[in-house]
C-alpha positions in Angstrom: 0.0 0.0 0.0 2.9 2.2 0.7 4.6 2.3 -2.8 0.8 3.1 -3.9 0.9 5.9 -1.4 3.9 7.4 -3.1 2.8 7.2 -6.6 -0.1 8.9 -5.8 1.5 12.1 -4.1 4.2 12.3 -6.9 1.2 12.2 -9.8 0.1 15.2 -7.1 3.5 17.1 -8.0 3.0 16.3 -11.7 -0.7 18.1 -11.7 0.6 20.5 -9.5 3.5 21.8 -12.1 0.9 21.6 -15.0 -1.9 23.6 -13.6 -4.2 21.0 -13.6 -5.7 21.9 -9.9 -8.7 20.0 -10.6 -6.4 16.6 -10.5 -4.8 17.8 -7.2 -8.0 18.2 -5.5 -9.9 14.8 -6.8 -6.6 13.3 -4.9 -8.3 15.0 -1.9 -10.3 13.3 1.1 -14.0 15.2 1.1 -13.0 16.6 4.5 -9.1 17.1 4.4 -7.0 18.8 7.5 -4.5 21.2 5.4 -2.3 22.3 8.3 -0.1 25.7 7.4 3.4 25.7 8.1 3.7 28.4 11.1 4.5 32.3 9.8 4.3 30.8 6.1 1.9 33.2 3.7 -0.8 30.6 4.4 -0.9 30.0 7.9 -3.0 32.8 9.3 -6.3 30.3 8.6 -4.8 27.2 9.5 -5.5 24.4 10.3 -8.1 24.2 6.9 -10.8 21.6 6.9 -12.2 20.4 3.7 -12.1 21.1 0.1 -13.3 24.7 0.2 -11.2 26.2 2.7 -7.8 24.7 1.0 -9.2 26.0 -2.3 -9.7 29.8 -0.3 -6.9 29.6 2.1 -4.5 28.1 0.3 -4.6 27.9 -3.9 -5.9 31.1 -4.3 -3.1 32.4 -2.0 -0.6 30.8 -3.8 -2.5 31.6 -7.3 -2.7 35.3 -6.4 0.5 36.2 -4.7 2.9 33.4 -6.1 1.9 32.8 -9.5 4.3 30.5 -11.5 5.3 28.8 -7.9 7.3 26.0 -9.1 7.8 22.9 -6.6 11.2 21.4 -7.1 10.8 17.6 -5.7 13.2 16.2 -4.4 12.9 13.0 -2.7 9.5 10.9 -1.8 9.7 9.1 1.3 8.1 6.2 2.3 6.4 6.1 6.1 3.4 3.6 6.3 0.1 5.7 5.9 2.4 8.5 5.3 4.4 9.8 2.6 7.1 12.7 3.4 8.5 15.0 0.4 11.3 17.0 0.6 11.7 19.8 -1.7 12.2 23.8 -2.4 9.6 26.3 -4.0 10.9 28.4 -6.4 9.1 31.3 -7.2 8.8 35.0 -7.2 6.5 37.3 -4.9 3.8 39.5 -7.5 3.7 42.3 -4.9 7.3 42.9 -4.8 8.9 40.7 -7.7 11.3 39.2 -5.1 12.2 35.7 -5.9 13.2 33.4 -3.1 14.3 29.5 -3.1 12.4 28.1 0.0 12.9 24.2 1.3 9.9 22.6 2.1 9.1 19.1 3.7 5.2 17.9 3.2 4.0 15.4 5.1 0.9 14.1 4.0 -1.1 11.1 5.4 -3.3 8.5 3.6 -6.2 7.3 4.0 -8.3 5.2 1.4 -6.3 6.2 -1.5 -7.3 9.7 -0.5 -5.5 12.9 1.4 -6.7 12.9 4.7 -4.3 15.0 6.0 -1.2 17.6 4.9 1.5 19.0 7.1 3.7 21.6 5.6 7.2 22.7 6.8 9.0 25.7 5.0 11.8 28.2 5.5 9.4 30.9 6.2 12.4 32.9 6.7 12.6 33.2 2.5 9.3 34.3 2.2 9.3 37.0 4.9 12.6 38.4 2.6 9.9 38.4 -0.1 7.8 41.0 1.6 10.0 43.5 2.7 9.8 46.3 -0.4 12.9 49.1 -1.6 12.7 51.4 1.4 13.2 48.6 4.1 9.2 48.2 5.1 7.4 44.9 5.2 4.2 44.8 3.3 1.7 42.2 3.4 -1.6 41.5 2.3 -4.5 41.7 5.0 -6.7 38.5 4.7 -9.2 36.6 5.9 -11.0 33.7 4.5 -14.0 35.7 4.7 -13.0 38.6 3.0 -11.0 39.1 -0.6 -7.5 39.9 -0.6 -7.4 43.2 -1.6 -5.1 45.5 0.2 -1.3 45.5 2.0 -0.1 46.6 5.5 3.1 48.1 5.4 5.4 48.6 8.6 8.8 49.0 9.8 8.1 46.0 12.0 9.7 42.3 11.2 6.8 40.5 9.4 4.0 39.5 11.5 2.6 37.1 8.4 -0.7 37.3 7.4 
């Protein structure tokens, strides 16, 4: 079951780096935990339960403020019900044009061929670099699942992420 397990998050990947989202979600239990690595861009929501909120929280984050993410994989490892992936993001921030190299480790659990559950680790250090804009402020967009993202915060504070 295990080796299934890893085929199935590396097809994942593959839909992932051809834009086909739709794939990605069908892999998707109906009522998925997505948990947010601490300070990352996504984890002011998190934990996410269920289809919509990762959609929200999560892909339209990524789709609006990181478009063209690449996710380099690296290795897939095997652990039972779970699967770990180690990798980096490589991307750019829109708002500032910044592009950072981040290294990620997903953890994602298994259960009846579907995602039941997704951990995410990240150097949120990388993206926090992202934010900061010419004059030395960080900016970053105010959001809440509730409301569209549709204006920045700027300060002379360290990031306090989304």
């Amino acid at each position: 079951m295990s080796q299934e397990n890893i085929i199935m998050v590396g097809k994942i990947y593959a839909a992932f780096a051809m834009g086909d989202v739709q794939t990605v979600f069908a892999s998707f239990a109906p009522e998925i935990e997505w948990q947010a690595a601490e300070n990352s861009p996504a984890a002011k929501g998190s934990p996410y339960h269920g289809l919509d909120e990762v959609r929200e929280g999560v892909f339209m984050l990524i789709g609006n403020e990181f478009p063209g993410l690449e996710m380099r994989l690296d290795e897939l490892l095997d652990a039972g019900d779970k699967v770990v992936a180690l990798g980096a993001y490589i991307g750019s921030r829109k708002s500032t044009g910044k592009p950072f190299l981040a290294q990620f480790a997903h953890i994602w659990t298994i259960a009846a061929g579907k995602v039941a559950k997704f951990q995410h680790y990240t150097d949120t250090y990388q993206f926090a670099e992202t934010a900061k804009i010419a004059d030395g402020r960080t900016c970053w967009r105010r959001h809440r699942r509730a409301e569209p993202i549709n204006y920045w915060i700027c300060t002379n504070r360290q990031a306090a992420y989304f």
